[in-house]
N, CA, C and O of each residue as an XYZ file, in Angstrom:
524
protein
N     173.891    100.480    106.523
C     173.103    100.074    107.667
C     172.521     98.683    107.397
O     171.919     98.442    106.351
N     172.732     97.669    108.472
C     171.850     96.719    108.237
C     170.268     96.540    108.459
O     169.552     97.508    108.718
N     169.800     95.296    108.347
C     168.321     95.125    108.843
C     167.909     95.579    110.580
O     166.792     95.904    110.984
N     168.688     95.516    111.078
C     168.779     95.664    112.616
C     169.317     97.042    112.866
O     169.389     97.397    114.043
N     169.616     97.676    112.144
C     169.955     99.437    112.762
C     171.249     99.638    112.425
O     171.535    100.695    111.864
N     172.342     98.597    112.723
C     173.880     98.430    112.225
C     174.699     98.985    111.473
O     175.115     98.211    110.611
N     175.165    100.119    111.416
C     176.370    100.169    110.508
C     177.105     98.985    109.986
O     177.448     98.177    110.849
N     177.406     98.725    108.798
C     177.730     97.838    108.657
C     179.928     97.782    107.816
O     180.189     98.713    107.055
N     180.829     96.970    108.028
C     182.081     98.077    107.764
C     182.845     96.515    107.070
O     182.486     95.358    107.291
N     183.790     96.920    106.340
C     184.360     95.971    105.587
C     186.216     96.636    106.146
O     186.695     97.740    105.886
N     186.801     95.604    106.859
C     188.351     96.412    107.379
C     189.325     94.920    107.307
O     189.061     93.718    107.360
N     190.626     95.775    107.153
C     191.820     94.462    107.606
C     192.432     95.053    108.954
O     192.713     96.242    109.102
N     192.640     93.830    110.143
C     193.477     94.149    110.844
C     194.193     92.842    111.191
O     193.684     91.757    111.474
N     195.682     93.234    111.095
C     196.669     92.330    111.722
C     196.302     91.139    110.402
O     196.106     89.933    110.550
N     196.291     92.016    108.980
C     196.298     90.776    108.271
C     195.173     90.200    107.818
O     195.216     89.317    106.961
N     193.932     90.683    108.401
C     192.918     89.615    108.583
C     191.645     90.535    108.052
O     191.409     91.601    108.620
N     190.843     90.088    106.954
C     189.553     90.879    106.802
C     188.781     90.733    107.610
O     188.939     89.701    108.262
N     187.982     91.329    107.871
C     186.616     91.487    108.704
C     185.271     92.261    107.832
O     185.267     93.130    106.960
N     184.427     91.677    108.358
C     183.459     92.408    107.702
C     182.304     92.315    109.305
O     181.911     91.214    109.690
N     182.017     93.268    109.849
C     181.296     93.152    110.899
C     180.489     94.972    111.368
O     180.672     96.145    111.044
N     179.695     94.285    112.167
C     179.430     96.196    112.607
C     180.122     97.122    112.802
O     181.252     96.892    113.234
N     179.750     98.369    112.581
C     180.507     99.654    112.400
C     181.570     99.655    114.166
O     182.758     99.768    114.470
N     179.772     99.386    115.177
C     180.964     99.707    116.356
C     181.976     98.480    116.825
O     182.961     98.545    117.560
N     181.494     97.534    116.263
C     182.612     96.109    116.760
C     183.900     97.127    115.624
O     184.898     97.315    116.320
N     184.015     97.505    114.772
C     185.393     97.768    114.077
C     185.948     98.835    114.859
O     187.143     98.779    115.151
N     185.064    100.040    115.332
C     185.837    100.949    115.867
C     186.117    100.561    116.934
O     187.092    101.199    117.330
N     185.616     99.448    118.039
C     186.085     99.065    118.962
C     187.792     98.098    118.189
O     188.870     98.693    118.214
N     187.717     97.132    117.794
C     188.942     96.645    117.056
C     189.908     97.463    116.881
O     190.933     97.403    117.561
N     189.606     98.829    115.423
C     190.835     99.648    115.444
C     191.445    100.505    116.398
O     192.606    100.914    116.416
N     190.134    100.811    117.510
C     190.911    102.017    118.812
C     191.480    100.929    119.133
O     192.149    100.790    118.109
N     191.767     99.934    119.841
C     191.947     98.879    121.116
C     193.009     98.108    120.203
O     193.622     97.160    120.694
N     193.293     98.597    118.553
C     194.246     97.558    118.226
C     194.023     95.312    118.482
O     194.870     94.429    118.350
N     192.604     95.231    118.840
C     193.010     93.870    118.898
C     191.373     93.492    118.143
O     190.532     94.208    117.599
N     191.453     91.902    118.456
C     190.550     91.097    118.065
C     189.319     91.064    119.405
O     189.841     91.010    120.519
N     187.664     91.093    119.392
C     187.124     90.963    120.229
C     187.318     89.179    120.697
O     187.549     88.264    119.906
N     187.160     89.073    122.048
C     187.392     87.537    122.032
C     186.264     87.017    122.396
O     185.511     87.432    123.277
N     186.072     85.632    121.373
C     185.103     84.706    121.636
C     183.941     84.787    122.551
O     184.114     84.162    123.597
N     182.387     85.614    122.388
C     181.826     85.489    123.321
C     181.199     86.739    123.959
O     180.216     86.921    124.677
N     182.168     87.551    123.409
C     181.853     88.946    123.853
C     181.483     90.022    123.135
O     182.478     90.561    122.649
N     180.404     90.604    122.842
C     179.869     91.488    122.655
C     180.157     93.218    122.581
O     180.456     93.696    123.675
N     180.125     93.783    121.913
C     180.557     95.334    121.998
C     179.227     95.835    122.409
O     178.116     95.644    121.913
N     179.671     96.629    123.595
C     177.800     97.385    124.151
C     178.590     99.045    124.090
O     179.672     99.617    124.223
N     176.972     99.287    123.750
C     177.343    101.071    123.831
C     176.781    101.472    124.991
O     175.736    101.062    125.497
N     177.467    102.228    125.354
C     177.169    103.110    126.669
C     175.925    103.672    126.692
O     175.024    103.651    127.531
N     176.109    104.484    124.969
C     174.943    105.622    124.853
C     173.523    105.229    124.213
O     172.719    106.048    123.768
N     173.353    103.845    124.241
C     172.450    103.139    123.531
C     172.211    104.198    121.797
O     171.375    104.966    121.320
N     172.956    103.852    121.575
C     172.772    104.636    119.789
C     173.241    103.312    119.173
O     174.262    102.824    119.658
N     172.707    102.746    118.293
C     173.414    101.348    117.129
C     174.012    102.148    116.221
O     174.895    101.626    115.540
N     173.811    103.026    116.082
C     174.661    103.582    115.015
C     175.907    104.769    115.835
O     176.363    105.832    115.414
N     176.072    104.279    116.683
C     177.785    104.977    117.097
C     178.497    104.270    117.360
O     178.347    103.146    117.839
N     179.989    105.182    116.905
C     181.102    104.351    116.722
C     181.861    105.010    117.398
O     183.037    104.755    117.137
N     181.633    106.185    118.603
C     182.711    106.547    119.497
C     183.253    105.546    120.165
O     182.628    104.547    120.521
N     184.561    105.778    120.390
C     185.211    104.723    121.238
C     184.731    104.684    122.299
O     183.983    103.739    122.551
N     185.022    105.822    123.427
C     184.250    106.224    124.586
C     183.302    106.050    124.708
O     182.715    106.705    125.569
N     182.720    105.263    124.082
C     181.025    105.315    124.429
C     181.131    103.057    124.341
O     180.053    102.482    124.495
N     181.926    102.504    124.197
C     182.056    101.476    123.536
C     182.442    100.746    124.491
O     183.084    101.490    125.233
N     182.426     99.755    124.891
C     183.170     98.471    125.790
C     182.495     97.229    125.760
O     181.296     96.953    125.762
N     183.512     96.543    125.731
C     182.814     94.347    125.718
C     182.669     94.109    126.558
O     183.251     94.386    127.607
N     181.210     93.071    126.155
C     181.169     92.272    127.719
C     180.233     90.942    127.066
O     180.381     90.378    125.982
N     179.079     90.641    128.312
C     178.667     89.152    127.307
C     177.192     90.051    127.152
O     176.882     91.178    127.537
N     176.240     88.691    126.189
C     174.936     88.884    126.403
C     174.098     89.470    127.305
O     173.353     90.444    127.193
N     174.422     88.437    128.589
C     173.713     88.699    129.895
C     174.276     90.150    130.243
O     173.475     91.044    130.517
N     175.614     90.384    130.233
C     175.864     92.034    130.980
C     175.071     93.248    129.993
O     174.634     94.242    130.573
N     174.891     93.112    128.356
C     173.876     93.699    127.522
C     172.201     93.638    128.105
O     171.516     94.655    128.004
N     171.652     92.441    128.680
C     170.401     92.071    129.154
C     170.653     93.364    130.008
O     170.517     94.540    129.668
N     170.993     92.914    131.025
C     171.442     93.656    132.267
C     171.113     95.134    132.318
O     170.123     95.728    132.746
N     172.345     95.593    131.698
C     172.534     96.841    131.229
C     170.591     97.266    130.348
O     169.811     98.017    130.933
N     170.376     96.868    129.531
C     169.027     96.412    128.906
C     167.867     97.178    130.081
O     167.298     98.268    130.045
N     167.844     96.302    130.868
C     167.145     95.782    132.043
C     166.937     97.338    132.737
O     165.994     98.128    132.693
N     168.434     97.394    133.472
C     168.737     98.637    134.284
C     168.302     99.682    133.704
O     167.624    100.288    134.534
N     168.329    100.494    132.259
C     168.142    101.500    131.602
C     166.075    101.473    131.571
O     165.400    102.465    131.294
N     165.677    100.510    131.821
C     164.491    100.354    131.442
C     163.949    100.252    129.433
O     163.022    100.709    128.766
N     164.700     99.720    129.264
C     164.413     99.412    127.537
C     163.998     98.452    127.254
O     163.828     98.208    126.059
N     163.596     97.322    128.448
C     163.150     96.124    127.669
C     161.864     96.092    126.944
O     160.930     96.694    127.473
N     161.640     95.430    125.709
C     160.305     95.427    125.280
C     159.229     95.148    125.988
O     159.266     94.127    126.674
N     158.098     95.927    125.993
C     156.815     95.245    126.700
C     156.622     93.673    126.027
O     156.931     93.115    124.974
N     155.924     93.319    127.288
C     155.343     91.718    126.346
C     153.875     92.690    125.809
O     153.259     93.750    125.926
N     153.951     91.079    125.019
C     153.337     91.719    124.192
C     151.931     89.847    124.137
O     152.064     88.908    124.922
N     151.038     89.904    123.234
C     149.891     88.585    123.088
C     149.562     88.627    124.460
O     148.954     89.531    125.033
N     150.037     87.512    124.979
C     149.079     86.550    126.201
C     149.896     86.894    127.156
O     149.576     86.215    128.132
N     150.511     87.369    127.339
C     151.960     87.699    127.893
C     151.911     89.224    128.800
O     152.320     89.595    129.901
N     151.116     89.883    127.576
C     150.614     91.270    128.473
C     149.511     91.006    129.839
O     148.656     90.189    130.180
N     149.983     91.937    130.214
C     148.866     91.873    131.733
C     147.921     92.552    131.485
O     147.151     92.780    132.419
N     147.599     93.177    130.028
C     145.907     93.300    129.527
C     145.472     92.921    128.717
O     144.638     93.473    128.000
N     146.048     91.582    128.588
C     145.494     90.458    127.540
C     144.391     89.868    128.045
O     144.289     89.671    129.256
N     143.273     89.459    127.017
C     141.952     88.554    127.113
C     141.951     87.743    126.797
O     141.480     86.804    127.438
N     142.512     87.611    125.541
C     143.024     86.489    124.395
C     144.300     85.564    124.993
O     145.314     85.844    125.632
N     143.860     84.606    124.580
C     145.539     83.512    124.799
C     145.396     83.593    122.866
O     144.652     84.052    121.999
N     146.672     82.800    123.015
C     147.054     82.422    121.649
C     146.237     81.044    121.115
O     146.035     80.917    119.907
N     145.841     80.160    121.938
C     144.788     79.464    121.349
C     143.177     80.223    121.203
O     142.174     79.913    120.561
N     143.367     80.882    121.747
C     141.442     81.943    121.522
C     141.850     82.534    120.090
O     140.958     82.798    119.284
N     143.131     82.733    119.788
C     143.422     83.490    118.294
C     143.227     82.221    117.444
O     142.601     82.402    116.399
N     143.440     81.591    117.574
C     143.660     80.165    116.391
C     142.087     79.442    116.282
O     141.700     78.739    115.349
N     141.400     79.776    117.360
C     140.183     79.586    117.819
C     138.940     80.182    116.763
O     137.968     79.649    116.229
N     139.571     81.715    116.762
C     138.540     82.749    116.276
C     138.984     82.736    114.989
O     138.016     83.101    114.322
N     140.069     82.483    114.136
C     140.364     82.543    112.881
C     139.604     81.241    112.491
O     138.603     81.333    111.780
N     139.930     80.353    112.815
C     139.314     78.884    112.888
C     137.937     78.964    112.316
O     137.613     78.584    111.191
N     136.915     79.677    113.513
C     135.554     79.947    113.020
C     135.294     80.723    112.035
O     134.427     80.363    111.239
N     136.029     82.073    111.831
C     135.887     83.155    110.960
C     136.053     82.301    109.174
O     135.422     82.545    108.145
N     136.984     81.442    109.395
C     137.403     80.776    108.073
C     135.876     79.872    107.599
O     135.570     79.812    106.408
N     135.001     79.205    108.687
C     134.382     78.730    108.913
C     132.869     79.566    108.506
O     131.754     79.087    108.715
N     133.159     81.014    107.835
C     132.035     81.623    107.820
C     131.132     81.873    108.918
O     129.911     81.942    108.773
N     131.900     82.044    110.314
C     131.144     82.107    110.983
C     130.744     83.393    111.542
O     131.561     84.135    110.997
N     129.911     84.246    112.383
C     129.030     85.654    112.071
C     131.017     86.104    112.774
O     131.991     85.371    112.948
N     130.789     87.749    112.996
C     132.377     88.141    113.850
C     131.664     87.944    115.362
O     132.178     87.321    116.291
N     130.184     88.711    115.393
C     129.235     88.940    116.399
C     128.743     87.768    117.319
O     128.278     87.817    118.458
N     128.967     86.769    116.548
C     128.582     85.485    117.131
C     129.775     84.807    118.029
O     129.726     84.149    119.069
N     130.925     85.260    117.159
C     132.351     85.027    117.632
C     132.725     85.674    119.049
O     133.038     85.052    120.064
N     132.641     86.820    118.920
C     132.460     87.945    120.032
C     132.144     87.443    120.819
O     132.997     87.405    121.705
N     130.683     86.635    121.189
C     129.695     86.452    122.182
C     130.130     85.371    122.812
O     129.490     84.988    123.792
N     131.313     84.648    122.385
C     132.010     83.874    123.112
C     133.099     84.373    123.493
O     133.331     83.626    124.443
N     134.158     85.264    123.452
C     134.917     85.732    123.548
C     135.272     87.452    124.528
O     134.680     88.435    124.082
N     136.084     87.633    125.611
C     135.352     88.990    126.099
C     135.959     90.425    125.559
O     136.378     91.361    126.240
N     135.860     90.286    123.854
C     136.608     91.341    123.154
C     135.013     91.903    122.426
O     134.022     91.173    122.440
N     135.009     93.216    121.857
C     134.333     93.274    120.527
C     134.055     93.117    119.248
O     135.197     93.185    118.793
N     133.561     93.001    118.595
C     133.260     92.719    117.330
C     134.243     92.690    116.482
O     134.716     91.751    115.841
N     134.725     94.654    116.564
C     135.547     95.064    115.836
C     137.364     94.105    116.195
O     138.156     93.412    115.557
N     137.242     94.614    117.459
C     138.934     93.430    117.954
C     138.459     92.094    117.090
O     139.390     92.012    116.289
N     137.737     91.218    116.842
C     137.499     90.353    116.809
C     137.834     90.142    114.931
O     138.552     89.247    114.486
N     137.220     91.046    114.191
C     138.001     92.023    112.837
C     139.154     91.947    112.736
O     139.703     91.399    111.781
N     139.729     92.459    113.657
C     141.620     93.390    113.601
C     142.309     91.862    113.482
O     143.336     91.663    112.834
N     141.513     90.715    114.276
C     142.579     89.547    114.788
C     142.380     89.119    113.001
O     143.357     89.271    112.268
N     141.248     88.667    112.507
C     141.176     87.397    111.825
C     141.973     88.241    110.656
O     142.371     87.454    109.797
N     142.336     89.647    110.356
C     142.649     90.726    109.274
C     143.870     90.300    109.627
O     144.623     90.094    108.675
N     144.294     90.105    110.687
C     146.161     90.121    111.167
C     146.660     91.034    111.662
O     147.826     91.188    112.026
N     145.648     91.818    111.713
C     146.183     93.743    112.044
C     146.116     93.527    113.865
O     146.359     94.460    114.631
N     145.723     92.053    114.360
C     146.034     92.376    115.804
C     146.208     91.254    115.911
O     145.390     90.528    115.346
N     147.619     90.450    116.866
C     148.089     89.005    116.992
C     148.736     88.720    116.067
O     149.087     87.547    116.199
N     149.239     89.295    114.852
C     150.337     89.291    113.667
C     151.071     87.926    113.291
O     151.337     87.305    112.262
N     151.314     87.745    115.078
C     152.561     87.023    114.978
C     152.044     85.649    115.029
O     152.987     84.937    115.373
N     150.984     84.942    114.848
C     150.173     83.986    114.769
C     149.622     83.748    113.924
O     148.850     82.789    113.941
């Protein structure tokens, strides 16, 4: 398995090594060919780790989005992005800023329309991570 969920498969076809995901190979050996340039193997059954054929077919990015989209799987947003965000990403750079600064969390707060404790979670990393 890779970092991303992936089976991961080492094969020759038509001569040629490959080393690629489990379902890009079982798509290759059922179908006998090479995927072409561009195109993507999507699973039907949203599993990363299946390699039924029947469950398997190419297409591009956008028809994966799509497909994505339609099933309802896209990730929530997430920071400033959520629609119950308070914080932008400069109020995070803001409040670490002061906190580094020795400044009270409570005092921080009183500018900000979070609590104390949120105000904790951010400068700890345990909330806004990705900043």
């Amino acid at each position: 398995m890779n970092k991303n969920g992936y089976g991961d498969f080492d094969f020759r076809l038509h001569g040629t090594r490959f080393r690629t995901s489990s379902h890009r190979a079982s798509y290759m050996i059922t179908n006998n060919c090479h995927i072409p340039e561009g195109l993507c193997v999507l699973h039907s059954c949203d599993n990363k780790q299946c390699v039924n054929p029947n469950h398997l077919s190419t297409g591009t990015q956008l028809d994966n989005i799509h497909d994505m989209i339609r099933k309802n799987r896209h990730p929530r947003p997430s920071g400033e992005n959520s629609a119950s965000a308070k914080l932008t990403a400069q109020d995070i750079i803001t409040i670490r800023q002061r906190a580094e600064n020795d400044e009270k969390l409570r005092d921080i707060a009183n500018d900000f329309p979070v609590d104390p404790c949120q105000i904790s979670r951010i400068i700890a990393k345990k909330r806004w991570r990705k900043l």
